[in-house]
C-alpha positions in Angstrom: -232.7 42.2 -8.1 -232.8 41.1 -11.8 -230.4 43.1 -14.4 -233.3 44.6 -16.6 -234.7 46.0 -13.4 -231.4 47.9 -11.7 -230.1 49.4 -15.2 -232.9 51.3 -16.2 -231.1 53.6 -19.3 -228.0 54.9 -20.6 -227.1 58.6 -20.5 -225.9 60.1 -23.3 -224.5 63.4 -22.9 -221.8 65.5 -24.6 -220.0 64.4 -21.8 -220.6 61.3 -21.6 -219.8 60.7 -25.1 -216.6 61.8 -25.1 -215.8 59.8 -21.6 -216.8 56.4 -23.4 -214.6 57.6 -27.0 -211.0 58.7 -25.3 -208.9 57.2 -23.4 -207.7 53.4 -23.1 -210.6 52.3 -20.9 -214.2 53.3 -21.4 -216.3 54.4 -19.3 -220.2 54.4 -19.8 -223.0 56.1 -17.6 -226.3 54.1 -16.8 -229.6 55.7 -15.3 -230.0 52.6 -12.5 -232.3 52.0 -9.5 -232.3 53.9 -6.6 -231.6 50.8 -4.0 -228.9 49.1 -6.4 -225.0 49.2 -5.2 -221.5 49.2 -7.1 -221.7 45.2 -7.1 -224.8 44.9 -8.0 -224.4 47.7 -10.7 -221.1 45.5 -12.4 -223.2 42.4 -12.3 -226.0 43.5 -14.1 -223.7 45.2 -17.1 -222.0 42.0 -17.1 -225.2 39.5 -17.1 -226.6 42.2 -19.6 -223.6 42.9 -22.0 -221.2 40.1 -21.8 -218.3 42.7 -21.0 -215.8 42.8 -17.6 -216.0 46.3 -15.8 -213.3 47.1 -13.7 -214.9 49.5 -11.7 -217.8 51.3 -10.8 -218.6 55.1 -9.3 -222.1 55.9 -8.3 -223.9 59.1 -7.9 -227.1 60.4 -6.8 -228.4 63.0 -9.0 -230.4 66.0 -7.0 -234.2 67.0 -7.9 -233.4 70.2 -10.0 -236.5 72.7 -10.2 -238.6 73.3 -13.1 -241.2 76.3 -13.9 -244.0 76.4 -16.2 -246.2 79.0 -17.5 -250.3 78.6 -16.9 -253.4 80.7 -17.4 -253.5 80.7 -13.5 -249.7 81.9 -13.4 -246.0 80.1 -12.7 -246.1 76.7 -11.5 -243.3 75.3 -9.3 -242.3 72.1 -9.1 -239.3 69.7 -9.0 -237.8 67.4 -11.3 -237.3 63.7 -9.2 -233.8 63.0 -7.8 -232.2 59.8 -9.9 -229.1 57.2 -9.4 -226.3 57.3 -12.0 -223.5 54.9 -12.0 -220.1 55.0 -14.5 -218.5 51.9 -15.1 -215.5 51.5 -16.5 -214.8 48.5 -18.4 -211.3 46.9 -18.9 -208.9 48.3 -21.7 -209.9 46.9 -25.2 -214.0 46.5 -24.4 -216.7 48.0 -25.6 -220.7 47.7 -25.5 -221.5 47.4 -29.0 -225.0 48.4 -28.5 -223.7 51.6 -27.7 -221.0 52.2 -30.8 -224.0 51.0 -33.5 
């Protein structure tokens, strides 16, 4: 798989903010593809960043449900289950595109 298709988008949370602002290493959280692994996860930042992660957690995200008022009444549905992975790069890095 090419890097532009397995990182799809970063995340930026509250939380995820202050993950990639303290500590010595920063971490940073990626929306990837649902088929991608850890290796091929720390490739693709690598290829797309020019940066050396150290390591790599992944996590699927569960569908979460969502409810919407209509003329005909409540509609149900479900929000799609995604992949997230946190990489931590090694101490003194940093994705520029994200600080800027």
């Amino acid at each position: 798989m090419e890097p532009e298709k397995i990182i799809i988008e970063p995340v930026l949370t509250e939380k995820t903010n202050l993950q990639r602002e303290t500590g010595e290493t920063r971490k940073y959280t990626f929306k990837v593809h649902s088929k991608a692994n850890k290796s091929q996860v720390m490739k693709a930042v690598k290829d797309l960043f020019s940066v050396h992660p150290v390591s790599c957690n992944v996590a699927i995200v569960k569908r979460k449900p969502r409810m919407s008022r209509s003329k005909s009444g409540m509609r149900v549905g479900y929000k799609a289950p995604w992949k997230k992975a946190i990489v931590t790069l090694r101490k003194g890095e940093r994705i520029e595109a994200f600080e800027g």
